[in-house]
MITI-114200 format. One record per residue (C-alpha): residue number from 1; x, y, z. Coordinates in steps of 0.02 Angstrom, whole numbers, plus 50000, padded with zeros to 5 digits. Layout:
N
<rec num="NUM" u="X" v="Y" w="Z"/>
...
END
This chain:
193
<rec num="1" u="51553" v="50235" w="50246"/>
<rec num="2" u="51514" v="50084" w="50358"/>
<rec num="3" u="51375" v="50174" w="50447"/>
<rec num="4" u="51280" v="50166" w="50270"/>
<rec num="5" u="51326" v="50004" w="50205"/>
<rec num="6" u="51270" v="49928" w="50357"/>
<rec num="7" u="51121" v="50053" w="50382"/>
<rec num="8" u="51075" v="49996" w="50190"/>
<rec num="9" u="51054" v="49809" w="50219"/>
<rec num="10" u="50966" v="49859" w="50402"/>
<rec num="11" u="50842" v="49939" w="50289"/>
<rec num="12" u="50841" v="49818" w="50141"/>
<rec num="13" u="50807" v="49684" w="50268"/>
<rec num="14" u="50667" v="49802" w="50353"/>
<rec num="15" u="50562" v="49824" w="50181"/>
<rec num="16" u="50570" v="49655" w="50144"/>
<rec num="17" u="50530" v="49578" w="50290"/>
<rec num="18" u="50385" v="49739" w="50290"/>
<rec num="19" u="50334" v="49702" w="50101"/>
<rec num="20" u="50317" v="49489" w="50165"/>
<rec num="21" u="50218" v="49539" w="50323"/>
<rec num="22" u="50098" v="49634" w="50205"/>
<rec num="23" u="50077" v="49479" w="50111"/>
<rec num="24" u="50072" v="49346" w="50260"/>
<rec num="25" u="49987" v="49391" w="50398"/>
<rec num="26" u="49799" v="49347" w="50407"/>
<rec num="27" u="49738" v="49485" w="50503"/>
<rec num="28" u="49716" v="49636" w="50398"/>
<rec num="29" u="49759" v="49768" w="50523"/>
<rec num="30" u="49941" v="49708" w="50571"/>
<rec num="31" u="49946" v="49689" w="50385"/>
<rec num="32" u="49924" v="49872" w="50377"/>
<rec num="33" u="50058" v="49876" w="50503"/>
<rec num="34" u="50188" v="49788" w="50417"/>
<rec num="35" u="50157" v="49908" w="50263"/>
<rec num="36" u="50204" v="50055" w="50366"/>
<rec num="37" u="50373" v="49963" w="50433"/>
<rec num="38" u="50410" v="49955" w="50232"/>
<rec num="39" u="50364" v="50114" w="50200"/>
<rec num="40" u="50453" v="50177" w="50329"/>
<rec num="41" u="50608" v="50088" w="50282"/>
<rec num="42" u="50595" v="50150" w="50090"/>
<rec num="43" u="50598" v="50321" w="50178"/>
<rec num="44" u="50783" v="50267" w="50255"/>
<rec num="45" u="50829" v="50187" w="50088"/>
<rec num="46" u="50769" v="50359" w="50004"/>
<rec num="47" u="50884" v="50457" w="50136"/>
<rec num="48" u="51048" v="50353" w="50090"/>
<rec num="49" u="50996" v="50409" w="49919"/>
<rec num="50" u="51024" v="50571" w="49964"/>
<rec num="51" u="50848" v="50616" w="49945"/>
<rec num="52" u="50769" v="50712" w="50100"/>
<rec num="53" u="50624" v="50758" w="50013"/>
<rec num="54" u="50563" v="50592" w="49942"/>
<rec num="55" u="50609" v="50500" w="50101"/>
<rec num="56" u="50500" v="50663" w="50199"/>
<rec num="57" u="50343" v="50634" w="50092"/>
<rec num="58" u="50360" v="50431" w="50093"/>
<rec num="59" u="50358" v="50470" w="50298"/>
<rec num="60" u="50228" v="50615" w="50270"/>
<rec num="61" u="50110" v="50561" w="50122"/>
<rec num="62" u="50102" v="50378" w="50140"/>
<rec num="63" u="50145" v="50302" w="50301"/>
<rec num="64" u="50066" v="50436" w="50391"/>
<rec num="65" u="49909" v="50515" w="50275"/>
<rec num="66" u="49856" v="50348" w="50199"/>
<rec num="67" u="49914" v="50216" w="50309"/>
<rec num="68" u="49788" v="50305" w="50431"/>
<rec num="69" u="49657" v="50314" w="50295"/>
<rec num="70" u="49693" v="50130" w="50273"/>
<rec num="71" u="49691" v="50089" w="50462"/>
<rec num="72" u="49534" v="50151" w="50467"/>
<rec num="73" u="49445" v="50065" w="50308"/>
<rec num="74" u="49511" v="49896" w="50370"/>
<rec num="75" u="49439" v="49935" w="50566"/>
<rec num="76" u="49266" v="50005" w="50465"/>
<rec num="77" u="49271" v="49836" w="50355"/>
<rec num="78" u="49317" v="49719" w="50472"/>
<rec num="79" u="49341" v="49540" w="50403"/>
<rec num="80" u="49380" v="49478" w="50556"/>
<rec num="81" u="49217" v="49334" w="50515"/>
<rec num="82" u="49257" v="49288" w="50341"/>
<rec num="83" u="49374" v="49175" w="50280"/>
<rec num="84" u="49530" v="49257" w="50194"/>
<rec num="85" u="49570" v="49104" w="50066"/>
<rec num="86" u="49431" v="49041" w="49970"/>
<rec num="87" u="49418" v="48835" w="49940"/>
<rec num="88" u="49549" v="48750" w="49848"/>
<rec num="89" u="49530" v="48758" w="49653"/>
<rec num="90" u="49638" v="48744" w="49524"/>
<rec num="91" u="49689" v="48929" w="49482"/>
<rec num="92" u="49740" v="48955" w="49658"/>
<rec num="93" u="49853" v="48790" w="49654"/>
<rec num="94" u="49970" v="48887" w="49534"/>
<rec num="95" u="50018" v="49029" w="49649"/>
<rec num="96" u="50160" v="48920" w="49718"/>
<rec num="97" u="50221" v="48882" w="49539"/>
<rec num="98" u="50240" v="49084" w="49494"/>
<rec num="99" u="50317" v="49100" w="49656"/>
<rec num="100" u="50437" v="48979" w="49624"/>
<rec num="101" u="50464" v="49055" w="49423"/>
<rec num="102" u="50479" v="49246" w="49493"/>
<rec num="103" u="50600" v="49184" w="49604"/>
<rec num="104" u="50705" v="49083" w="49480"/>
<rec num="105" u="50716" v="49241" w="49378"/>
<rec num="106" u="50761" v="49356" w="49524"/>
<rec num="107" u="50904" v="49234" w="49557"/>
<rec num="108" u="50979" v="49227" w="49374"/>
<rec num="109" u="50936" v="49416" w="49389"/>
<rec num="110" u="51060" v="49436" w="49541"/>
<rec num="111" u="51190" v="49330" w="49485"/>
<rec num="112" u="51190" v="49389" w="49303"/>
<rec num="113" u="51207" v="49581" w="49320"/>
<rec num="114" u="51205" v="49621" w="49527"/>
<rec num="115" u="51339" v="49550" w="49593"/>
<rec num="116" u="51461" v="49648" w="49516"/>
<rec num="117" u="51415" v="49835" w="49547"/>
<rec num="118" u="51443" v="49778" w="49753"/>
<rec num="119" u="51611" v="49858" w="49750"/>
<rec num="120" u="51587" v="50007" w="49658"/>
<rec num="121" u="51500" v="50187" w="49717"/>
<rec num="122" u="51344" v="50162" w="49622"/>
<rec num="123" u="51275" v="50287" w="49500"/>
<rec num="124" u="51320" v="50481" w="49485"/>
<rec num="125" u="51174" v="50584" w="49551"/>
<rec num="126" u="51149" v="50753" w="49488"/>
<rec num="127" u="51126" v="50927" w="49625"/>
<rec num="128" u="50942" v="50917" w="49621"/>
<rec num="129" u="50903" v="50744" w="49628"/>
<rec num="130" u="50767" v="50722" w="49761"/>
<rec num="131" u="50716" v="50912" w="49781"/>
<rec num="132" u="50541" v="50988" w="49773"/>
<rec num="133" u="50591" v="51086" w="49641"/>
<rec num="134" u="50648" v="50922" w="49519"/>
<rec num="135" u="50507" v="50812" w="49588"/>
<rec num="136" u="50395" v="50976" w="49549"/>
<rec num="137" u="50436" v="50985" w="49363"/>
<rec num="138" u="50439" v="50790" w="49319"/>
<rec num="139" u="50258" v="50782" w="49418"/>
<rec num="140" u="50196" v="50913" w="49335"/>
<rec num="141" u="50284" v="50902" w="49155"/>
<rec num="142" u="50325" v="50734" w="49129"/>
<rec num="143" u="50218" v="50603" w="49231"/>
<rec num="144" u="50067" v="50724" w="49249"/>
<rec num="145" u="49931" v="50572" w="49190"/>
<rec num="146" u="50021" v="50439" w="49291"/>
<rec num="147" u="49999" v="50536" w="49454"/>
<rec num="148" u="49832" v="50586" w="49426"/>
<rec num="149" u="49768" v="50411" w="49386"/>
<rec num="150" u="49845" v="50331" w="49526"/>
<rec num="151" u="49762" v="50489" w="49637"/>
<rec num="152" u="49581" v="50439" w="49528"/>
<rec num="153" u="49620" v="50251" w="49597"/>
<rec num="154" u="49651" v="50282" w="49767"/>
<rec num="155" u="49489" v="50379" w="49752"/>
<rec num="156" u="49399" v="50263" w="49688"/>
<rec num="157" u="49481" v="50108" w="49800"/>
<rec num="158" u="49422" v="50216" w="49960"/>
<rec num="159" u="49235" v="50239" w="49895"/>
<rec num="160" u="49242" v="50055" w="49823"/>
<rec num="161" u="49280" v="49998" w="50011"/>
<rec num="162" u="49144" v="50100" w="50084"/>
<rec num="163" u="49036" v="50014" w="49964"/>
<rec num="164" u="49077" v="49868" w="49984"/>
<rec num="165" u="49069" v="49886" w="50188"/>
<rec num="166" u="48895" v="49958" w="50171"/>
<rec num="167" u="48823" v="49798" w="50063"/>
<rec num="168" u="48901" v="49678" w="50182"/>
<rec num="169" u="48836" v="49754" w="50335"/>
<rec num="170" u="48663" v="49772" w="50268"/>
<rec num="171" u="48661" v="49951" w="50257"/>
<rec num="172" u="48606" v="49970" w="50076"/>
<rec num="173" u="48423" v="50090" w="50062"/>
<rec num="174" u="48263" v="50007" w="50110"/>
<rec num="175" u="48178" v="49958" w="49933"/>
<rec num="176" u="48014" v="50046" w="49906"/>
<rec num="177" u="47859" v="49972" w="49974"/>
<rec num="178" u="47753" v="49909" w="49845"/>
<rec num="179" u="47606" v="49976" w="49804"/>
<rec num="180" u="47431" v="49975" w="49909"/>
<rec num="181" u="47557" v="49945" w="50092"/>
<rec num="182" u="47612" v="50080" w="50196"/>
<rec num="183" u="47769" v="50126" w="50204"/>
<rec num="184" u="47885" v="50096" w="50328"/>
<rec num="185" u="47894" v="50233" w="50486"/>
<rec num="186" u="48045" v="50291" w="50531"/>
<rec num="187" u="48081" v="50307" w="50729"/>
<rec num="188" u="48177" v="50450" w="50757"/>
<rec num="189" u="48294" v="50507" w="50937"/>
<rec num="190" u="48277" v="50674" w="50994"/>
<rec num="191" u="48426" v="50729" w="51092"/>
<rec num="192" u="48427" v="50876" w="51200"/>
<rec num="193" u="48585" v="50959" w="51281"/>
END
């Protein structure tokens, strides 16, 4: 029973100090990083839980499949030459004040209702909690349109970044040449193996 309360906070600690890296550091591929540290410690959080299977896909599906798909949109981006704040203005001078209000509420959150469910078991979980078979029926029953809107945004995130990389880097089509001017030839490499 020690094992898990002290393997609990580990983890706690882990996807927090994960979910702040993803917020903190300036460089966007140790950024990426510090995602897959949470995610990875959700997955352990998910196992004390008693829930193989969610903590399997977290590991499988999202620090693995799109952390990689990630990994490579920020090394195909770059950003490494832009700044990551833009100048001082007055909208971005209240980010400290919600900050301070989110964590104000958190605390009265903790002290009003948290503190006192420390000593007991925690919540009775049913025989199929976590398996593919429960997870199968409220995906496909219940939260059908939720998971295939957030599958449509990741979609549309990934082509949005390509996009995006493309116009930056100047690799948008060449515009048409106007009329009565030849139009640009293209040189082309023959390779031969």
């Amino acid at each position: 029973m020690w094992f898990e309360q002290v393997l609990f906070f580990i983890a706690g600690a882990g996807a927090l100090a994960g979910a702040l890296g993803v917020v903190l550091l300036r460089n966007p591929f140790f950024s990426v990083l510090a995602l897959v540290v949470h995610l990875v410690t959700l997955a352990v959080l998910f196992l004390l839980l008693q829930a193989a299977f969610l903590a399997a896909a977290q590991v499988v599906v999202y620090a693995g499949a799109v952390m990689v798909l990630y990994i490579f949109v920020v090394a195909y981006i770059g950003g490494q030459d832009e700044a990551l704040r833009p100048d001082e203005s007055l909208i971005s001078s209240f980010g400290p004040l919600f900050a301070a209000a989110i964590a104000v509420e958190l605390c009265f959150a903790l002290i009003g209702s948290g503190l006192e469910a420390l000593d007991t078991r925690g919540a009775d979980i049913g025989p199929g909690f976590g398996s593919p078979g429960e997870i199968g029926a409220l995906l496909l029953r219940r939260f059908l349109v939720p998971f295939e809107a957030a599958s449509y945004l990741l979609l549309v995130a990934a082509v949005g970044a390509v996009v995006l990389a493309r116009r930056r880097r100047g690799l948008e089509e060449a515009p048409p040449a106007p009329q009565g001017e030849p139009a640009p030839t293209e040189e082309t490499l023959e390779v031969r193996v």
